[in-house]
Legacy VTK file of the C-alpha trace (Angstrom):
# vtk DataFile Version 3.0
C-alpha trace
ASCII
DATASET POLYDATA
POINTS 351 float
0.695 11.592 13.363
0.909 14.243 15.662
3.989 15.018 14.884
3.825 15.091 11.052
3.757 19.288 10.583
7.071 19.265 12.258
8.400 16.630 9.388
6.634 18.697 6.678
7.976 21.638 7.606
11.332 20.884 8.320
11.175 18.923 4.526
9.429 21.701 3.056
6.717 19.797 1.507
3.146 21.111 0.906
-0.030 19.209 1.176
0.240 17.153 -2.108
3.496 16.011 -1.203
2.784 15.356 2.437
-0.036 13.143 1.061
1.840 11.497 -1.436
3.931 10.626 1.399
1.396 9.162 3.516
0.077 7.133 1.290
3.265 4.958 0.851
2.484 3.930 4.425
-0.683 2.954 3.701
0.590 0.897 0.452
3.117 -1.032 3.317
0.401 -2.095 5.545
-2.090 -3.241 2.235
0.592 -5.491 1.204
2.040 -6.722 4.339
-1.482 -7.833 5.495
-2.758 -10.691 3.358
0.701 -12.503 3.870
0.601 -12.332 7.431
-1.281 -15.369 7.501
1.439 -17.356 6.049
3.828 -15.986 8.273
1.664 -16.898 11.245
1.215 -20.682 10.095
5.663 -20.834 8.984
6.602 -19.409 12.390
3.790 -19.084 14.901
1.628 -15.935 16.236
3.820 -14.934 18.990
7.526 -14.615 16.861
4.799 -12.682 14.255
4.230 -10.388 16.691
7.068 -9.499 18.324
9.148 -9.016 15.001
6.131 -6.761 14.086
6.412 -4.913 17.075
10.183 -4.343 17.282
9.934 -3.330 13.416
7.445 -0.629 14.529
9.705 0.531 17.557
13.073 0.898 15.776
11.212 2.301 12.448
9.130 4.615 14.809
12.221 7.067 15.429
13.876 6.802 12.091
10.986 8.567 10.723
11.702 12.290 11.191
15.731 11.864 10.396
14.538 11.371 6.515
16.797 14.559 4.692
14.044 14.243 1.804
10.664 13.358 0.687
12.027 9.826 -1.369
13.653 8.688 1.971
10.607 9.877 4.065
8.215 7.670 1.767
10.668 4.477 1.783
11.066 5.070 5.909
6.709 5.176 5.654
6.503 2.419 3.416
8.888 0.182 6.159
6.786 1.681 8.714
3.475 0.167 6.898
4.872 -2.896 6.410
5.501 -3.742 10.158
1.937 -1.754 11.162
0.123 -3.562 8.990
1.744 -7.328 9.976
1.187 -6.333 14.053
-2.226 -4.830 13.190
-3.744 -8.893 11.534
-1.089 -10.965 13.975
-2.749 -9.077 17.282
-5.847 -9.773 15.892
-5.304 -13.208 15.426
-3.675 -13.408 19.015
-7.212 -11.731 20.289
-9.336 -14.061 18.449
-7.314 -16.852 20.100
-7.733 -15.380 23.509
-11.584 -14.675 23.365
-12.054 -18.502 22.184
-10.407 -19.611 24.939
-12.003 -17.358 27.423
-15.297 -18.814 26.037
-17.153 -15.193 26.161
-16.989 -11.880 23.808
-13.912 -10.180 24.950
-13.078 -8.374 20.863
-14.501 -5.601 21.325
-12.914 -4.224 24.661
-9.437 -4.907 22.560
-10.311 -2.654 20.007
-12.077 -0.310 23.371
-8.237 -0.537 23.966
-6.616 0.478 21.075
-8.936 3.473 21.127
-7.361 4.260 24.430
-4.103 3.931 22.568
-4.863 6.433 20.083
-6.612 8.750 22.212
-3.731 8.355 24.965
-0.909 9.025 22.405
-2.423 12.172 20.689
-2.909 14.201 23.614
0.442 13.010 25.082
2.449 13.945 21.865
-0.055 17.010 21.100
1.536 18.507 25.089
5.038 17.246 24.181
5.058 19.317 20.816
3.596 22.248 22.558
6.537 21.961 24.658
8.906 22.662 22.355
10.533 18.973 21.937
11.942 17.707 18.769
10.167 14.987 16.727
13.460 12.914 16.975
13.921 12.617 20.919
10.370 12.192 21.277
9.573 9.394 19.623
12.892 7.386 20.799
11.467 7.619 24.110
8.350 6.340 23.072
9.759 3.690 20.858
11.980 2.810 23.957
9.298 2.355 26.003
7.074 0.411 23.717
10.060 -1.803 22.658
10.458 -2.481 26.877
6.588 -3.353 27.203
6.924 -5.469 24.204
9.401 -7.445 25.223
7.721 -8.310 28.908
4.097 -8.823 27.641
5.323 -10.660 24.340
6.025 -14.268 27.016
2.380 -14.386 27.424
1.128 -14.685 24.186
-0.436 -17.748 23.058
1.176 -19.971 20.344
-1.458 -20.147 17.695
-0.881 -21.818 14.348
2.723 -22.341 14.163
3.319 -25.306 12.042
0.135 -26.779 12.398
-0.951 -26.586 8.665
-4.284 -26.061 9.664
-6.663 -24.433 6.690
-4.916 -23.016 4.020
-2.673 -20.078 4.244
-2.927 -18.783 1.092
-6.099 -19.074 -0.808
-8.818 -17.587 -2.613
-11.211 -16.014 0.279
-14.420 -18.368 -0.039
-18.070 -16.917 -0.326
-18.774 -17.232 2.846
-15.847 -14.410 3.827
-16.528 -11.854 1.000
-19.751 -10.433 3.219
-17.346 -10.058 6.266
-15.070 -8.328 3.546
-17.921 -5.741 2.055
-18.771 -5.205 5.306
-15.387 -4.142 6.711
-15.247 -1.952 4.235
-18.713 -0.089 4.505
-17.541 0.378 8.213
-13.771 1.581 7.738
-14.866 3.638 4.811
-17.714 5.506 6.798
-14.805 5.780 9.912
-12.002 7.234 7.659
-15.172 9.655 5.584
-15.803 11.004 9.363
-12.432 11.549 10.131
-11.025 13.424 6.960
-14.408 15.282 6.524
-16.599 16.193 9.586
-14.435 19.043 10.850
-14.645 20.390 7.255
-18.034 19.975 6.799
-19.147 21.122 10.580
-16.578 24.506 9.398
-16.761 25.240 5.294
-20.548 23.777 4.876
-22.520 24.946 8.274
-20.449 27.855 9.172
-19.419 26.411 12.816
-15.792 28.059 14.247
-13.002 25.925 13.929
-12.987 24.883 17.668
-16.647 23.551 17.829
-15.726 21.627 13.960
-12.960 19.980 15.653
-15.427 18.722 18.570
-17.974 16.252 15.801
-14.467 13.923 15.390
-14.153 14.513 19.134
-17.608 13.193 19.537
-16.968 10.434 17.393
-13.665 9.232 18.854
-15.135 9.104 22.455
-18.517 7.748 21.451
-16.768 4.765 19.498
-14.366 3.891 22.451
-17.131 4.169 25.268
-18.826 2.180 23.314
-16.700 -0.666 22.045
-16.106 -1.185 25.878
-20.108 -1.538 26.184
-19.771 -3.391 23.086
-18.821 -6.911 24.686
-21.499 -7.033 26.967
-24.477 -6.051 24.614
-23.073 -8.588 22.324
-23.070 -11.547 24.439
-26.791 -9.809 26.033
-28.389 -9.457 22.084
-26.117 -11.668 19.798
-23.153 -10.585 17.354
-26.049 -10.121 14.248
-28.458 -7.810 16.053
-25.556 -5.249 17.378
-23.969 -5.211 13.900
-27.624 -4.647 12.772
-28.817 -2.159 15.244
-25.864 -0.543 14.887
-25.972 0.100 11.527
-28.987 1.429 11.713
-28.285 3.966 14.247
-25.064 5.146 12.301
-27.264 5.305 9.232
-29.975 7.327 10.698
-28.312 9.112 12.736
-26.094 10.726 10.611
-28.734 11.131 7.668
-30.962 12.944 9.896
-28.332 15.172 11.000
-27.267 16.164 7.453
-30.598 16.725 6.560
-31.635 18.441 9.824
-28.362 20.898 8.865
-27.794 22.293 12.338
-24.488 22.365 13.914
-25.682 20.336 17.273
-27.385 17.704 15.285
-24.352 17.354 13.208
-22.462 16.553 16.400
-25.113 14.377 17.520
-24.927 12.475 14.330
-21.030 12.098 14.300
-21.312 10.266 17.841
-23.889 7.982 16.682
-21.933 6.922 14.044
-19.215 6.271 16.945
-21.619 4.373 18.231
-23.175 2.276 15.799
-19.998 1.804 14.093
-17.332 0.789 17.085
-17.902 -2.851 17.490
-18.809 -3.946 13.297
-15.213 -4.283 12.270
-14.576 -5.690 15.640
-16.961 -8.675 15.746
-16.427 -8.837 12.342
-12.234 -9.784 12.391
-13.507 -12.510 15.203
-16.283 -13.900 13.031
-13.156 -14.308 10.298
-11.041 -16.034 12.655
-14.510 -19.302 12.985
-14.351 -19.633 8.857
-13.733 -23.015 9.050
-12.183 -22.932 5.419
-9.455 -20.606 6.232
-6.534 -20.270 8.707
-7.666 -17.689 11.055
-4.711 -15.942 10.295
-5.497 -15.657 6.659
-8.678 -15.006 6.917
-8.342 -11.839 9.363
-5.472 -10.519 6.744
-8.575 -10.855 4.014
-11.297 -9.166 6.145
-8.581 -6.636 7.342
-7.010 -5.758 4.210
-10.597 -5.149 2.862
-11.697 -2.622 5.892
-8.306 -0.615 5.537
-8.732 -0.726 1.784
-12.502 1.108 2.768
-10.646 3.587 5.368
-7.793 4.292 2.725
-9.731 5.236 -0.223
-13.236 6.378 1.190
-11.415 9.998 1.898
-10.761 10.122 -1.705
-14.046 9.116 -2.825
-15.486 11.183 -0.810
-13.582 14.317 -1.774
-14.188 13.952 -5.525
-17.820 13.162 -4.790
-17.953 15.984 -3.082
-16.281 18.448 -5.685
-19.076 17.126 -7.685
-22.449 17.126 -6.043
-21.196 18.873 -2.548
-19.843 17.644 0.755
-23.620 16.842 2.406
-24.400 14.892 -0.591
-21.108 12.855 0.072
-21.806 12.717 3.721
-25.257 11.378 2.880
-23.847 8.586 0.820
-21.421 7.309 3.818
-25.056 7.145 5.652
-25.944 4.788 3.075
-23.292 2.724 3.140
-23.485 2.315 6.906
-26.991 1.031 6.354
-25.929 -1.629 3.747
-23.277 -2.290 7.331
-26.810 -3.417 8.411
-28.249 -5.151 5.660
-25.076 -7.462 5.994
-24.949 -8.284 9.379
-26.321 -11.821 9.135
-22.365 -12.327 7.489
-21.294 -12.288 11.816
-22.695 -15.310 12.504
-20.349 -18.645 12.485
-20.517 -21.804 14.125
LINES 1 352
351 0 1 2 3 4 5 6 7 8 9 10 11 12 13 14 15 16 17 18 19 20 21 22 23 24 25 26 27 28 29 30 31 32 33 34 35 36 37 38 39 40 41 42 43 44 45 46 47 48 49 50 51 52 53 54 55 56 57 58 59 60 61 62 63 64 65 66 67 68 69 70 71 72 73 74 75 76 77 78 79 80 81 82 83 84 85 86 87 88 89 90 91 92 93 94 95 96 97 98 99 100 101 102 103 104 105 106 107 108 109 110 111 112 113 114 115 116 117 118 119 120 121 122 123 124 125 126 127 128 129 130 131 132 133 134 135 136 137 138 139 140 141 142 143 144 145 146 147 148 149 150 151 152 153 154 155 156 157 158 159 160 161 162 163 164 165 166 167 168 169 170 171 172 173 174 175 176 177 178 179 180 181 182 183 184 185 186 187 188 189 190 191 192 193 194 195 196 197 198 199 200 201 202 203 204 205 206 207 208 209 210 211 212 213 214 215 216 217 218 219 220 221 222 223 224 225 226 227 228 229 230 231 232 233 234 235 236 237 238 239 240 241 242 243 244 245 246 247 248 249 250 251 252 253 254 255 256 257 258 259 260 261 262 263 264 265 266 267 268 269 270 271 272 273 274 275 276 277 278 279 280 281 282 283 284 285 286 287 288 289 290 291 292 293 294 295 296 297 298 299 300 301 302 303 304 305 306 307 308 309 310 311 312 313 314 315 316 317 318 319 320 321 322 323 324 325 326 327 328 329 330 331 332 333 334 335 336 337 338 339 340 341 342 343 344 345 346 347 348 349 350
């Protein structure tokens, strides 16, 4: 991502067409993700996984050789595909590991993944400032991710290959559509923060564009502190209670901040969101993966397909709520939803 002006630049496409563009990757992932599930059960989490991750490596570089915008959105829409079968097939791998380690462990995965993201922005962010192409760039990071897949990908446990155990595809039973509303209040309100605070810390309360950029900042670092705390308060409180609680401190916290309207409160707000918000989805995919009805691997592609569906569209909703009834209105509404988050936190708890 933090190469993308260099692609849209060198294409010549404005903002519509850059987010046209986008948007086929996020239509690759949406459909690659409910039939992960199958895959998982015809050849086994492990084979998933690694074809996953080697699709994501050799697509990674291909990216900014597209000569136009069609070829950019079919190299995005590959690109989606393979994200969005690694992003359920590690999550089935994790829910396999924490089950056998006997104690919370899902929420310091996703601490990781923050690390991930946090790690590979401000690496590519100094390698752009440095002059480098997009092209040599990311072959050197798809070589190196291609050589750490291929020494971690022997450890991986062999869940659900031919086993025929629950039913791969299926209609999600009643017990999984809370899991799936509640995925979605969570990625919606994360994707809403992401698109929108910096604008609404800027164009709405005046801030410079420095201290707007610094309410995602809070965010980012407040969500992957916490989702490192996460484990422990879970197994200390119960999965329920720190959906609960923190629903209710993303809700409140944020809706006193909008209404408060001052820049630091804004800020304050945006990290307790981070907070409250960074280990839902996380205990959430793991409570999928006990719905005894379901493969855990279709069941995770359910619950995840729902939460991305949330982070996909909430910008959207957001922006044309906005253009109606104004941006702290919006915001206010994305405080709501993370309050129904809390209202549906008795969906975590399984067997």
């Amino acid at each position: 991502m933090a190469r993308i002006p260099a692609v849209q630049n060198r294409l010549g496409l404005d903002d519509g067409e850059l987010g046209l563009s986008l948007l086929s990757l996020s239509f690759g992932a949406i459909l690659a993700m409910p039939s992960t599930g199958w895959l998982i059960q015809k050849w086994g989490n492990p084979l998933v996984l690694r074809v996953a991750a080697t699709g994501l490596c050799v697509a990674l570089p291909l990216l900014p050789l597209a000569p136009t915008m069609p070829l950019l959105m079919l190299s995005l829409f590959v690109f989606g595909i393979a994200f969005g079968l690694f992003d359920v097939a590690m999550n089935v791998q994790a829910v396999a590991i924490e089950q056998r380690h006997g104690l919370p462990i899902m929420s310091s995965f996703h601490g990781v993944f923050s690390v991930g993201g946090l790690l590979g922005a401000a690496s590519a962010g100094v390698v752009a400032g440095l002059g480098v192409e997009p092209f040599p760039h990311l072959l050197v990071v798809a070589a190196v991710l291609l050589g750490l897949t291929g020494a971690t990908g022997r450890f991986l446990l062999d869940t659900e290959a031919r086993r025929g155990e629950g039913a791969a595809f299926a209609l999600p039973p009643r017990s999984l559509l809370g899991l799936g509303v509640l995925s979605f209040c969570v990625l919606l309100s994360e994707g809403a923060v992401a698109d929108w605070s910096a604008v609404y810390l800027e164009n709405v309360l005046g801030s410079s564009a420095a201290v707007a950029a610094s309410g995602y900042a809070a965010f980012s670092l407040a969500m992957a502190g916490m989702r490192f705390a996460g484990d422990a308060l879970t197994l200390r409180i119960g999965p329920v209670w720190m959906v609960g609680g923190g629903g209710l401190l993303a809700g409140l916290g944020l809706g006193g901040a909008l209404l408060i309207g001052s820049v630091p409160a804004t800020i304050v707000g945006f990290a307790c969101m981070g907070i409250g918000l960074a280990a839902s989805f996380p205990i959430a995919l793991g409570a999928a993966g006990r719905t005894p009805e379901l493969a855990p691997g279709a069941a995770i592609g359910a619950v995840t397909t729902a939460g991305y569906t949330g982070l996909l569209t909430g910008p959207v909703i957001i922006g044309f709520i906005a253009d109606g009834t104004g941006l702290r209105t919006a915001l206010l509404l994305v405080a709501l939803l993370t309050l129904l988050s809390a209202l549906l936190a008795g969906t975590v708890r399984r067997s």
